[in-house]
N, CA, C and O of each residue as an XYZ file, in Angstrom:
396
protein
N      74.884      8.792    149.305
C      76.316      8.615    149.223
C      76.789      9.259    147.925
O      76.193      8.961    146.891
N      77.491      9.848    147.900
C      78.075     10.458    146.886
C      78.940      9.485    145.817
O      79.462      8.391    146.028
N      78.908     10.055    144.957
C      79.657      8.959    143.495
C      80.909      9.485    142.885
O      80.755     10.539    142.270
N      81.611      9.198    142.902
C      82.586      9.709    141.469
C      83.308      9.065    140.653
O      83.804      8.120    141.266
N      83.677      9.077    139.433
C      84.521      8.430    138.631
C      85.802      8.072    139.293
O      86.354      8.793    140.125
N      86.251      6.914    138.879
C      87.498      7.022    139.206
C      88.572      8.039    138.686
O      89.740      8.026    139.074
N      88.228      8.632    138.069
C      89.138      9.762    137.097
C      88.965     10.898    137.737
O      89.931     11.659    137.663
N      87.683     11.422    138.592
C      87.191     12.540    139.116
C      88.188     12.157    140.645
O      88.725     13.133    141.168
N      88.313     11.352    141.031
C      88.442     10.788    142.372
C      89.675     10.978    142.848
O      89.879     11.440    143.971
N      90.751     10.578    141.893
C      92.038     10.510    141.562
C      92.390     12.179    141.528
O      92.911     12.668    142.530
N      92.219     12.675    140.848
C      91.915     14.398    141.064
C      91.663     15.065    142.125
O      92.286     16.049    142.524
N      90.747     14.556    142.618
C      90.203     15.291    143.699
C      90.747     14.398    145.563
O      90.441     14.857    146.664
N      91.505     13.212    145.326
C      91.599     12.944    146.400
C      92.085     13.520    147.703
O      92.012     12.737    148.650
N      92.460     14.458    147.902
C      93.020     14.851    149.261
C      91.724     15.876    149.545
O      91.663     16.000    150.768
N      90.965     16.438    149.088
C      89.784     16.881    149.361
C      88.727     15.588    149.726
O      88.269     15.359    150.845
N      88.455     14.779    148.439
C      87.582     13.363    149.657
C      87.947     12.877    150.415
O      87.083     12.173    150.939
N      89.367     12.789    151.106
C      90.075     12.115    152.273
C      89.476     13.436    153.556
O      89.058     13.148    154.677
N      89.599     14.914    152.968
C      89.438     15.614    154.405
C      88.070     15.521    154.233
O      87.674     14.899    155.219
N      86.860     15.874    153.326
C      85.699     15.271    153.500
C      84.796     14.114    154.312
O      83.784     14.271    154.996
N      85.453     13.033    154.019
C      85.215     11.434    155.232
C      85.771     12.067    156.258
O      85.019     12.153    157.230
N      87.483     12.840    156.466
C      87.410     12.661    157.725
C      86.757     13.544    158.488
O      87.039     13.512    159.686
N      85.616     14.665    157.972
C      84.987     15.438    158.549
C      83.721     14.845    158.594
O      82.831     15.671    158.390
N      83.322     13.685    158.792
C      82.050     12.700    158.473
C      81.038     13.412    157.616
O      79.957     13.964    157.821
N      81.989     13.131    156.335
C      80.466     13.718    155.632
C      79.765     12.680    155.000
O      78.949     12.744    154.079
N      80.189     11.733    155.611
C      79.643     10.193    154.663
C      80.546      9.728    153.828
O      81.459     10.493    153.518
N      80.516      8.336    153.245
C      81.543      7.486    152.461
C      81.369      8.018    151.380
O      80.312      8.624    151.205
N      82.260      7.958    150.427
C      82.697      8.206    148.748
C      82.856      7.053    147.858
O      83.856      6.338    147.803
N      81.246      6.872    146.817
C      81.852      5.947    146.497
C      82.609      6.151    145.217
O      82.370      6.980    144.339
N      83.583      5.236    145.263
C      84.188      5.134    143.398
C      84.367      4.097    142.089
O      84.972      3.053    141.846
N      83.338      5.160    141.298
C      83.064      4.157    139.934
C      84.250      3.812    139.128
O      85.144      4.656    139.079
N      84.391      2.743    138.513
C      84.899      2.476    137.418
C      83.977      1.949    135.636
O      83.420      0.854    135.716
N      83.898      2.411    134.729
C      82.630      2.370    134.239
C      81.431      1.812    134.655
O      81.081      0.639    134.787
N      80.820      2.954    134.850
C      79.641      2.858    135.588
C      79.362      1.975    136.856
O      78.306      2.156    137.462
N      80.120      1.174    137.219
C      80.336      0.613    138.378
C      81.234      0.630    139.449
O      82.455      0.717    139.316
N      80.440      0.518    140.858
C      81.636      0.659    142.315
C      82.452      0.454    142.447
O      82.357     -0.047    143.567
N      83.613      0.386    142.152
C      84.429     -0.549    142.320
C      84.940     -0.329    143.675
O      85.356     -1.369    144.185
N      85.055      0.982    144.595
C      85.598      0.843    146.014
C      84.668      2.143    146.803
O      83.822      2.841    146.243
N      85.030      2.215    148.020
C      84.124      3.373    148.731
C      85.264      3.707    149.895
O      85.766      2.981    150.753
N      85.428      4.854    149.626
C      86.383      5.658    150.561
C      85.526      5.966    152.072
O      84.634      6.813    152.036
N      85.791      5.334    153.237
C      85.009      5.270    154.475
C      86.055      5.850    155.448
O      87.212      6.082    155.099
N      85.515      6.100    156.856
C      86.270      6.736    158.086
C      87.058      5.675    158.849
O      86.627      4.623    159.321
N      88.098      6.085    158.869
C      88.900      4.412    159.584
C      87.878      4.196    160.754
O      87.937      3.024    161.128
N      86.931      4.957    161.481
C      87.153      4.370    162.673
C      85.550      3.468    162.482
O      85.077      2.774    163.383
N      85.092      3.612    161.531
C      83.830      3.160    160.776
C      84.224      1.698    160.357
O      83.824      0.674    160.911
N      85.274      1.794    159.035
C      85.620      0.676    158.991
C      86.045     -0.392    159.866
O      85.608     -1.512    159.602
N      87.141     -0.202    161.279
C      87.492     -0.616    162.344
C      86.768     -1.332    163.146
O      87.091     -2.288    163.851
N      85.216     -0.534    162.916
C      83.922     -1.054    163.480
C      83.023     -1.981    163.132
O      82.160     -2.573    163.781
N      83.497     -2.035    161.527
C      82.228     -2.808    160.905
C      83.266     -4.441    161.324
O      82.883     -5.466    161.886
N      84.939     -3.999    160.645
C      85.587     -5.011    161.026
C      85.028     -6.007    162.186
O      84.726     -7.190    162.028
N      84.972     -5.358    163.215
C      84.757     -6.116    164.941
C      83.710     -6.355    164.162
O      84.041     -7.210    163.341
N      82.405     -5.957    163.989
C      81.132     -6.421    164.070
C      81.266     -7.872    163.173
O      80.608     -8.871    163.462
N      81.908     -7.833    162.415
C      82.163     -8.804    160.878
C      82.629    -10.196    162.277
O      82.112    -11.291    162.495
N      83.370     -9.739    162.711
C      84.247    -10.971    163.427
C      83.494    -11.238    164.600
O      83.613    -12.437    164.849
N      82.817    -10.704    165.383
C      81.936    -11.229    166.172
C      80.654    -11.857    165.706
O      80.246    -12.627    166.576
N      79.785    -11.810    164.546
C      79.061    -12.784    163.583
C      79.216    -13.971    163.100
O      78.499    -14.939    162.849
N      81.000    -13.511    162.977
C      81.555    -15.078    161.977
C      81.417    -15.987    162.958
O      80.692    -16.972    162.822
N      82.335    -15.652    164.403
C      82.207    -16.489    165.842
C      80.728    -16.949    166.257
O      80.481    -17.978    166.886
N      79.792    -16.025    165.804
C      78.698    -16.765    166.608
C      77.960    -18.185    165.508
O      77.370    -19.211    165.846
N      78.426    -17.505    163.773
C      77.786    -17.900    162.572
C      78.939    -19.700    162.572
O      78.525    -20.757    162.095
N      80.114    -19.539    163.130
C      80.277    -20.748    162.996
C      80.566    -21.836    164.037
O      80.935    -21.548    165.176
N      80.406    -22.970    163.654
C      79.982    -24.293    164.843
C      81.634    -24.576    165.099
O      82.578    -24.591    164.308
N      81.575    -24.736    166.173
C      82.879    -25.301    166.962
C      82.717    -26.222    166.045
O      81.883    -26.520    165.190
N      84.430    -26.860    166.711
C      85.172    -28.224    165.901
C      84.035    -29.339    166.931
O      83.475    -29.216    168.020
N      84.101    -30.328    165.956
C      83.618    -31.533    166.774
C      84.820    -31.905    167.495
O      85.867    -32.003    166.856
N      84.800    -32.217    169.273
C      85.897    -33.100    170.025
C      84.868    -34.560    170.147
O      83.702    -34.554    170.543
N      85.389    -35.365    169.846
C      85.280    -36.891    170.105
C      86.050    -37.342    171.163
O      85.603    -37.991    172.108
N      87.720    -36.855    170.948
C      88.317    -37.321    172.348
C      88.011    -37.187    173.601
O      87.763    -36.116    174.155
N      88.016    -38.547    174.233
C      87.527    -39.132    175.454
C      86.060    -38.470    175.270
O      85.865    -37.451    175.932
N      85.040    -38.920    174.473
C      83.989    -39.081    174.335
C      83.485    -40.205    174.697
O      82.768    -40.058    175.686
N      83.552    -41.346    174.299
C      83.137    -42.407    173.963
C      84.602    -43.444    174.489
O      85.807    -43.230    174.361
N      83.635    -44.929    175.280
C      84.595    -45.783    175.570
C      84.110    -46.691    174.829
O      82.899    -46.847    174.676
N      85.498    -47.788    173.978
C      85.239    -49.311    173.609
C      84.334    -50.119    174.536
O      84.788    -50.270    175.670
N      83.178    -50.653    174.288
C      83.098    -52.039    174.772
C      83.246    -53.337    173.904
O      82.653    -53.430    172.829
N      83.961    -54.230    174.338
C      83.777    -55.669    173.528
C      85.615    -55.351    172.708
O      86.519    -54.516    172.731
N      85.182    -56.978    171.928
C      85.882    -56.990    170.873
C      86.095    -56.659    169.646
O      85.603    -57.315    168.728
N      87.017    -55.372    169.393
C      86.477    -54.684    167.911
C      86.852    -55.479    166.724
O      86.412    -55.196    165.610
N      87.804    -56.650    166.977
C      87.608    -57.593    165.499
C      86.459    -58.738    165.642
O      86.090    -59.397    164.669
N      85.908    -58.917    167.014
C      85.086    -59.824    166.268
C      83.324    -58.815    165.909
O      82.186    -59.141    165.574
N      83.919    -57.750    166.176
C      82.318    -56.839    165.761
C      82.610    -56.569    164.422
O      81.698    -56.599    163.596
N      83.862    -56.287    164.064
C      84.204    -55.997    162.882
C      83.952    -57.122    161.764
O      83.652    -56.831    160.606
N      84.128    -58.645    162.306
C      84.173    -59.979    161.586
C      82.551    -59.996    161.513
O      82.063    -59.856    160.391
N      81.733    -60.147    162.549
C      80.417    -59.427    161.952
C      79.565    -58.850    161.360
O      78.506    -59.309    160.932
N      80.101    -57.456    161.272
C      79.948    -56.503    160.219
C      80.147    -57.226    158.708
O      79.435    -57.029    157.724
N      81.133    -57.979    158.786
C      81.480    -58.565    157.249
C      80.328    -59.654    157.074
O      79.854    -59.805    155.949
N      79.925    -60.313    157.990
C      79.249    -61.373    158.058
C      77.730    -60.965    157.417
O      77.187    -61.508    156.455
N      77.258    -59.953    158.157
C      75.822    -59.213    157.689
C      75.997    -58.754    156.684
O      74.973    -58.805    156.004
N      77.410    -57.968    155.840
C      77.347    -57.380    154.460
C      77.345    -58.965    153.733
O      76.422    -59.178    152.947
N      77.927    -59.611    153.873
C      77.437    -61.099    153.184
C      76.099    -61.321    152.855
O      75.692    -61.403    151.696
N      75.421    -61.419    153.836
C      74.252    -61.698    153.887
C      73.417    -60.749    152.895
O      72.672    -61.077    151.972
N      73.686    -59.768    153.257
C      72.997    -58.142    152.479
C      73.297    -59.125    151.137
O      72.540    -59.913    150.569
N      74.216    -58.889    150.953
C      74.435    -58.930    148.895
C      73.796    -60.337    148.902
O      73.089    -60.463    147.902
N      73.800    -61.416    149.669
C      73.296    -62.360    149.111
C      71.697    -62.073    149.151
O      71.073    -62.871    148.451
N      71.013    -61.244    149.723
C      69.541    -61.383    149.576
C      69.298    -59.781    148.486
O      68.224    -59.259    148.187
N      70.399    -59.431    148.182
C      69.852    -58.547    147.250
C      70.357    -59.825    145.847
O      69.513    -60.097    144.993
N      71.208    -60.223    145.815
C      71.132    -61.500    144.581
C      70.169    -62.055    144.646
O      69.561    -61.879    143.590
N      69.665    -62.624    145.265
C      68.572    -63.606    145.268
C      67.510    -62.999    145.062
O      66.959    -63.697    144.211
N      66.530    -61.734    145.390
C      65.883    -60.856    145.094
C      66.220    -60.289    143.593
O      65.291    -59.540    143.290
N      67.009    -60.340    142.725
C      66.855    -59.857    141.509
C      66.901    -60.686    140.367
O      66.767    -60.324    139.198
N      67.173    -62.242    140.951
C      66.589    -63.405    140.263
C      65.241    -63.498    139.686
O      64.876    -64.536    139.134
């Protein structure tokens, strides 16, 4: 891949624009001593785009649906009055255990 300053680049741009678009490969451009961008073929970029977005779709997990998953059975305050009943219990045998 070819390199140039950003100073060389700026100069010379309408020659690296007909260059890419004659595929001669991407251009990249430094800013001291580093890339800072790469001049590519739209229809390259266009491509990598799709490829980018068909990865993300496969790379991420659907939403969780719960609705109409799952039905109530019972009474949810007295499972709930329960629940309180056993955390009672819990703290009282972790008190009594650190006696």
């Amino acid at each position: 891949m070819k390199q140039l300053s950003l100073t060389e680049a700026r100069a010379q741009l309408s020659t690296l624009v007909a260059e890419v678009d004659k595929g001669q490969g991407p251009i990249a451009i430094a800013q001291r001593s580093k890339v800072r961008a790469v001049l590519v073929d739209p229809d390259w970029h266009g491509r990598v785009v799709e490829e980018l977005a068909h990865y993300r779709k496969l790379v991420k997990p659907p939403p969780l649906k719960l609705q109409g998953s799952m039905t109530l059975a019972g009474d949810l305050d007295e499972a709930l009055a329960e629940i309180k009943k056993e955390r009672e219990r819990s703290f009282d045998r972790l008190i009594t255990g650190l006696k």
